[in-house]
N, C-alpha and C positions, 0 to 999 in steps of 0.2 A: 667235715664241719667247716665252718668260715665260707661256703659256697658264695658267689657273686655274681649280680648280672654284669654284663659283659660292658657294659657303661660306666662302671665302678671299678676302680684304679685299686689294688693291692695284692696282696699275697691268701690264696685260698689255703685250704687245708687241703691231704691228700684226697683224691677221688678211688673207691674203693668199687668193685662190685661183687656180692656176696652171692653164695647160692645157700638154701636152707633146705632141708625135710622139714615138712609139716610140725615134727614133734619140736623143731627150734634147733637141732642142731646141723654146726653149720657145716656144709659139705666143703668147699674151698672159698677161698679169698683171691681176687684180683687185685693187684697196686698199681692203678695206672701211672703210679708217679710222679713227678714234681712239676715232669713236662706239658701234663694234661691239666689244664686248670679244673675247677671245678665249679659247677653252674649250672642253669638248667639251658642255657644258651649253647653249653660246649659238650657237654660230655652223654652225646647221645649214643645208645647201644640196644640192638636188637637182638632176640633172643625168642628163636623159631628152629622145627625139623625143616632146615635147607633141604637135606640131601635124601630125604623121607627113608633112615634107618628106623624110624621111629623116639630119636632123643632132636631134643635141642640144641643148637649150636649156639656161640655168643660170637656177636658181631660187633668189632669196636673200634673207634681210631686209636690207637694208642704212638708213641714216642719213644726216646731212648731214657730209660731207667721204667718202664715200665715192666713189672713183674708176676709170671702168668702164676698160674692155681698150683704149678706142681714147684713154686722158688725160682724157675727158670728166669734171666731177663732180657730182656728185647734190649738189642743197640748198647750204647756207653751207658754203665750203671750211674757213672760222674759227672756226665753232662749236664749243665744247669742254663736254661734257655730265657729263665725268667729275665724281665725286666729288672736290675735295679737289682736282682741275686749278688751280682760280683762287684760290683762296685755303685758307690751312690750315684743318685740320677733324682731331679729335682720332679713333683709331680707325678707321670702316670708309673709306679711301681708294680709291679705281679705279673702283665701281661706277657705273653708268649709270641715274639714278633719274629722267631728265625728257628730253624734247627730242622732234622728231617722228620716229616710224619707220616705213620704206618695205617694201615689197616687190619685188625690180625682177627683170624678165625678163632675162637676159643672153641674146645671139646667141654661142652655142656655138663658131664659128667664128673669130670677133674677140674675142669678150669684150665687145663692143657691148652698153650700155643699150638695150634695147627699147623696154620702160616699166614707170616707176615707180608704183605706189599708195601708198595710206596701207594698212602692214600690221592687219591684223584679229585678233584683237582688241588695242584699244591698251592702253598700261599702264595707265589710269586709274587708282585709288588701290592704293597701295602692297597694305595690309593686306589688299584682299581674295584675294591669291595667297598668303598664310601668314606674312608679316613685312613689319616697314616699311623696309627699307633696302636693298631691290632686289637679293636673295637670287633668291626662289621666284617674283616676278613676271619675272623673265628665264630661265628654265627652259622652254627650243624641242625640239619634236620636229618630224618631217617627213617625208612619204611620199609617194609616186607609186601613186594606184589608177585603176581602170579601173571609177567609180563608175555608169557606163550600160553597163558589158560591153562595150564596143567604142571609147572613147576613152579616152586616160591624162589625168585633171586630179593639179594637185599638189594636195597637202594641211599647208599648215603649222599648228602647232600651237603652244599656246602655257600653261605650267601642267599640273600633278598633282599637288599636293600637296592642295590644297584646291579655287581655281576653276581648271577646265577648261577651254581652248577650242579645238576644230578649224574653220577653216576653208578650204573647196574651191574652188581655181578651176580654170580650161579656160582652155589661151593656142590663138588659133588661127591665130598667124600674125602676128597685128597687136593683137588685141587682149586683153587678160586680165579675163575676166570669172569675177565672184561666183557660185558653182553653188549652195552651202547653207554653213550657219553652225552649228555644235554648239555650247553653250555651256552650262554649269550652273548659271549665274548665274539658267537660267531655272527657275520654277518645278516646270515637265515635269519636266526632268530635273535636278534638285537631287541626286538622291539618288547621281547620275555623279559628284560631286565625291570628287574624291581617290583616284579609282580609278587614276590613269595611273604605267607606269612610267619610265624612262629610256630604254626603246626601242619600239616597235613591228613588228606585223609585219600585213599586209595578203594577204587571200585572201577568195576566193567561199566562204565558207563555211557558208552556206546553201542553193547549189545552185539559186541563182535566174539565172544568169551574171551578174549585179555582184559587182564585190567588195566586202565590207566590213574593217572594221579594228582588229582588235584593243590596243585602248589599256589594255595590262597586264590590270587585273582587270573591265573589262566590255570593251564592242563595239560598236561606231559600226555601224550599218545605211547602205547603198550612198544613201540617200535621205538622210543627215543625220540621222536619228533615232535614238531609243537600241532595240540588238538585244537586249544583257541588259546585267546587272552585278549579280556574285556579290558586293560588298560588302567582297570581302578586303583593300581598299586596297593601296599603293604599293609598287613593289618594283621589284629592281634587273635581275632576268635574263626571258627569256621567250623559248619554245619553242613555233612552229604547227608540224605539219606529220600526215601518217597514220602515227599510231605503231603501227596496228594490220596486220596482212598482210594478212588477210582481208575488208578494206575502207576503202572509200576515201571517208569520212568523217574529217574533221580534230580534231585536237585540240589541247589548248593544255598544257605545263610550266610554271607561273610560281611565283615563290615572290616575299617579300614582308617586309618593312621592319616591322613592327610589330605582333615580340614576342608574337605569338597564331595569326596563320594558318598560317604554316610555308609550306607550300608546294601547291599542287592540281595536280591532273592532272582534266582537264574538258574536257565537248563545245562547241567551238570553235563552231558553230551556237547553242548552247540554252544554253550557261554550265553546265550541270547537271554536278557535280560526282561523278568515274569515285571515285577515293579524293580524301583529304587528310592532310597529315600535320604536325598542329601543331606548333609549336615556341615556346617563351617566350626567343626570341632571333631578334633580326634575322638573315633567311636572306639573304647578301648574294649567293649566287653559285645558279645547278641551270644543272644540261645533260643534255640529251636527244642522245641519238648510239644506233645498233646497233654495238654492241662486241664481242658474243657470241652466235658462232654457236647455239652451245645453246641457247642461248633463245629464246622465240617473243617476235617483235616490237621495237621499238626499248625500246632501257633508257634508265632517267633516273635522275637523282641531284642534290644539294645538297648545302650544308654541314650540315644536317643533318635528310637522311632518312634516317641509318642503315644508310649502305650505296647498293648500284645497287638498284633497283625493275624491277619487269616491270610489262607495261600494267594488271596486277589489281591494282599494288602491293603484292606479296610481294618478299621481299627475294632479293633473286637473288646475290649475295653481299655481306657486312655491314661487312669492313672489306677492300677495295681496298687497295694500294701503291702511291701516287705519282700517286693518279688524279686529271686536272686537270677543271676545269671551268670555264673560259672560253670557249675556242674551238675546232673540230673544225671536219678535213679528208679531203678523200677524196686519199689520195696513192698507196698502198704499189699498188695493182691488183686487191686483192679488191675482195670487197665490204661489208665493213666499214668504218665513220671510222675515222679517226685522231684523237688530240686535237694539240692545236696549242697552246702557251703557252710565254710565254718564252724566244721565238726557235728553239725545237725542236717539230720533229715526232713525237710517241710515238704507241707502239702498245699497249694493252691486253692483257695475254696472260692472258685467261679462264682456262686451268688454272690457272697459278703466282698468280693473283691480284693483277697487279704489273703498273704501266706502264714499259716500256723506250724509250727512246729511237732513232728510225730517222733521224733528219735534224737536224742545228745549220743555223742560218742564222747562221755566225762575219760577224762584224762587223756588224754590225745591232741596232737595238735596237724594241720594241715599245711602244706607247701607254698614254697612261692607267692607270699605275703596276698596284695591283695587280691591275688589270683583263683589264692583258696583251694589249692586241690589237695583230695588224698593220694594215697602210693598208687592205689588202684580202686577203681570201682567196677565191677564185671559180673557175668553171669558164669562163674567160674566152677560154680558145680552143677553146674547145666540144667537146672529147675524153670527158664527162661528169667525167672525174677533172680535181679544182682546183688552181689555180695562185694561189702566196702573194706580193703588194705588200709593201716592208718595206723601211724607209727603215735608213742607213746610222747606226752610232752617232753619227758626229762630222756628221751633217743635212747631206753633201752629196750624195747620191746616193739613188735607188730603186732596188732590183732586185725582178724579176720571179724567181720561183726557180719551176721546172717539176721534178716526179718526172722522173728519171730511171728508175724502175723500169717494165717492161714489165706490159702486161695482157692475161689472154687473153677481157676481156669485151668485146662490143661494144654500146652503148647508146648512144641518140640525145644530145645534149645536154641538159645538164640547164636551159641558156638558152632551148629551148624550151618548158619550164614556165613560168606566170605568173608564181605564187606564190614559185617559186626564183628569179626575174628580178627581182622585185620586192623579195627581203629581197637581193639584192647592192648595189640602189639606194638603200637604209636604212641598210647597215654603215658608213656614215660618221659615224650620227645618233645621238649621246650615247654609250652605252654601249655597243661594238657586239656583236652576234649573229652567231654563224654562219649561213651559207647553210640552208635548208631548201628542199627544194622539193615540191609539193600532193600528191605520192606517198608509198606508201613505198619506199623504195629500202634494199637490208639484207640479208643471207643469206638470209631466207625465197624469196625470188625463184630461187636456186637449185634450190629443192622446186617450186617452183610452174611452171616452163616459161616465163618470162616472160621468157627473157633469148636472144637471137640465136645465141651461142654460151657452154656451160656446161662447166665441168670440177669434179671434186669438188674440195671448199673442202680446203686446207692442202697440196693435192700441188705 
């Protein structure tokens, strides 16, 4: 409880990570401890089969008073690192400016420490993350890629505003080893600083079978090196996915924090820029969804590209009613998203130019204020169409909410895609994304004969 973003000076409450069976009860408890703040800036953790035994491992920075699934605890259980903990100090209180920080594998099953490292990179001086008082040097992201095409390593991350650092490891059982180190601190790649946003998204997008990782406005190469970076700097939202019908080359939606770039649509491979559409205002929000049949391809939009855009970026219609841009789902049975914010499920109605609403989730409330997201939204029971995580207003409960509405299409799961399996294992991390996955998926499939069984759209 008391979570904070990381621009906000105080004391959180403990950050906890639970595991459940489906029936609600709870299998272990994690206590990251006093040392880990809590936020959706800091306390990022992955949770994937590394070592392909078939279970999941749990991936996480933790500290000293950190306390694993079985009571065990990691470092000094006494250690108190906060700001302003042990003696008064006028101003920023809570923040976490010193002490040593871990990486530690959890046993998926227990909540068992595996093992502990010293997490990469450490904080060392304040200033070089963008301020001195443990802001912008505590700013985590974190992913799961498949940087040899054939093993899952994590990837924690660390910094975007100014220095940058990704680095990869491989657990295989017993041991966690170093794969490679990104860092902009280095010379090579100096000119990656400050490209990262609040999320990422990870896919082969070069066509080599590695994946690499898109970190906002450039791209980490499957080998630790830099693939591009367009220069646009920092920003809050971002879209991988084939927005085009006609092939199956990816691309990237991001828009950006500082008052010049607005927003690109760009080749996810090469960075090479499809349009852009500047803006002399922070663009805080874009989403990429297929909304409208009539139109060729997936549409995108932000606060402010003037409207929904087609993949030429022409304006496909200018001023929308009620149109969100956070999160989108596949629920109703076509083949169009739906958008998904503030506890409702809406539909976009392309004639009337107007979002309606098809689904309330009453009694629940959603994350990350106006960011709007739920715990989870996914195709988790593998029907292709998604199912929405959404914790209770008063934090005692989860539900699972499933479409009740019938489909008459049949398609494989969308869990069998990478790249869709990989941004459901990200949506916990900072700001979150919707699901994307390496295709496109969209009305145009109805033209095209690519679907098991077809009926014409709206009957």
């Amino acid at each position: 409880s008391n979570a904070k973003d990381n621009s906000h000076s105080g004391f959180t409450g403990t950050a906890f990570l639970d595991a459940y069976e489906l029936d609600g009860t709870r299998l272990w408890r994690i206590d990251l401890g006093r040392n880990i703040r809590a936020g959706a800036h800091y306390t990022q953790f992955m949770v994937y089969d590394l070592d392909g035994d078939g279970r999941a491992e749990v991936t996480a920075k933790t500290a000293d008073g950190t306390v694993d699934g079985r009571g065990h605890t990691i470092g000094d259980p006494s250690a108190d690192y906060r700001v302003g903990a042990q003696e008064p100090v006028e101003g920023r209180k809570g923040y976490i400016a010193s002490g040593p920080e871990f990486l530690t594998v959890f046993d998926g099953r227990t909540g068992a420490a595996l093992q502990t490292v010293d997490y990469v990179p450490p904080r060392g001086r304040l200033e070089d993350w963008g301020d001195n008082y443990a802001n912008r040097s505590e700013r985590y992201l974190a992913a799961v890629a498949y940087l040899d095409g054939r093993h899952p390593s994590v990837v924690m991350c660390r910094g975007y505003y100014t220095r940058s650092v990704l680095a990869a490891f491989d657990w295989d059982g017993k041991r966690l080893t170093s794969r490679w180190v990104f860092d902009t601190d280095s010379a090579r790649w100096a000119s990656y600083a400050g490209q990262g946003n609040h999320n990422l998204r990870v896919a082969d997008v070069d066509g080599d079978g590695c994946d690499e990782i898109t970190y906002g406005s450039c791209a980490i190469d499957h080998d630790g090196t830099g693939l591009y970076n367009t220069g646009f700097g920092h920003g809050d939202a971002l879209h991988l996915t084939a927005f085009d019908p006609s092939s199956d080359r990816l691309q990237v939606w991001d828009c950006h924090e500082n008052k010049r770039d607005g927003s690109d649509f760009r080749d996810a491979a090469t960075g090479k820029v499809i349009f852009r559409l500047p803006a002399a205002k922070d663009v805080g929000r874009c989403m990429a969804a297929d909304i409208d049949p009539t139109n060729y391809g997936v549409e995108m939009w932000s606060s402010a590209s003037g409207g929904i855009r087609n993949i030429k970026g022409e304006v496909v219609c200018a001023a929308p009613r009620g149109l969100p841009m956070n999160m989108a789902v596949w629920w109703d049975g076509d083949l169009l998203r739906e958008m998904l914010d503030h506890e409702t499920v809406s539909k976009y109605d392309w004639e009337a130019k107007v979002c309606r609403p098809l689904a309330t989730f009453d009694g629940c409330s959603f994350n990350n204020g106006s960011k709007s997201n739920p715990c989870l939204q996914g195709d988790i029971l593998g029907d292709w169409r998604e199912e929405v995580v959404v914790r209770t207003a008063d934090n005692t409960a989860l539900r699972v909410y499933v479409s009740p509405l019938p489909t008459p299409y049949r398609f494989h799961t969308f869990l069998e895609d990478r790249p869709y399996r990989l941004s459901i294992v990200t949506e916990n991390v900072a700001y979150n994304q919707p699901t994307q996955p390496g295709f496109y998926f969209g009305a145009e499939l109805e033209r095209s004969g690519k679907l098991f069984r077809g009926y014409q759209f709206g009957k």
